[in-house]
Structures are given as C-alpha cells and as structure tokens.
N, C-alpha and C positions, 0 to 999 in steps of 0.2 A: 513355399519351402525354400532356401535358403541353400544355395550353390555352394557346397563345402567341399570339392576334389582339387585338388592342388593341379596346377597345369603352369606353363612357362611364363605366363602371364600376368601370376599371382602370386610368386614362387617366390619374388623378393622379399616379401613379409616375413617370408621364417630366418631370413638368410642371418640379420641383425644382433640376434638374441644368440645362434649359434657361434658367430663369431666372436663377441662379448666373452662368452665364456671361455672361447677358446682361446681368446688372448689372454685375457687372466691365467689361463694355464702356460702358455709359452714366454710372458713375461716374468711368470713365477722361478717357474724352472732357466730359465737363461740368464736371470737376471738385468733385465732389459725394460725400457718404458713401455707402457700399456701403445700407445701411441707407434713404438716400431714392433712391438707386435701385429697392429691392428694392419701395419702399411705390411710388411710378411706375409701375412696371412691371405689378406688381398691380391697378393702377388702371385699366389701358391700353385701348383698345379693341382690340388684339392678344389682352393674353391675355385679355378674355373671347372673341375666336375660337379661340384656343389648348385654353383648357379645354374648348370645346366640339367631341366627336371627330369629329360629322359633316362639320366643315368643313375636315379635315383638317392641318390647319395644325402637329399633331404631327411629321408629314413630314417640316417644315424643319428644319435647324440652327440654330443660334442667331444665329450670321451674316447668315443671310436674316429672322429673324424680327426682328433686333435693326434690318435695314434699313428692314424695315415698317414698326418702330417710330417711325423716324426720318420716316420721309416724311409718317406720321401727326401727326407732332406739330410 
C-alpha cells in the first residue's frame, strides 16, 4: 500500500500548483508580472508558514491562503 500522509518531507510537491494559482491571483489584482508575483509570494510570511507542514497551512486553497496573503501585506 502506498504511503499517502503528507509530512515535511514530501510537502514540497503541493507547494507548486498552490503558488501558481496564487500568482495568477496577485498578478491579476495588482497588475504586475506573473514572474514578481511568483518572486512576492516566495518572499511572504505565508509561504514560509506554507512550507512549513506543522502549521498546516497546506490544508488551505489558494483562495484562502492568497487571502492571508492579503491581509498580511
């Protein structure tokens, strides 16, 4: 059977696809290239909660995490 629990280890795989879209949102809304999106985003005090699995913060959508983003900054 086939080891499916997300742990710090493996946690990078989701990180990708969340950011993705959450640059499409914050390059939407700001008017800004996908590219300083992606370098923001990066930067954020989100995703270093994001990367880190104890805090679970992988849970959210990118919706919710793209809102964090906002309120944070």
């Amino acid at each position: 059977m086939m080891n499916l629990s997300i742990d710090q280890s493996n946690l990078y795989l989701l990180l990708p696809s969340k950011i993705s879209w959450m640059a499409s949102f914050l390059a939407e809304d700001k008017g800004i290239s996908a590219v300083e999106a992606i370098k923001q985003l990066y930067s954020s005090e989100v995703y270093r909660k994001l990367e880190d699995e104890k805090t679970k913060k992988w849970h959210l959508g990118p919706v919710a995490l793209y809102e964090e983003f906002e309120e944070m900054t």
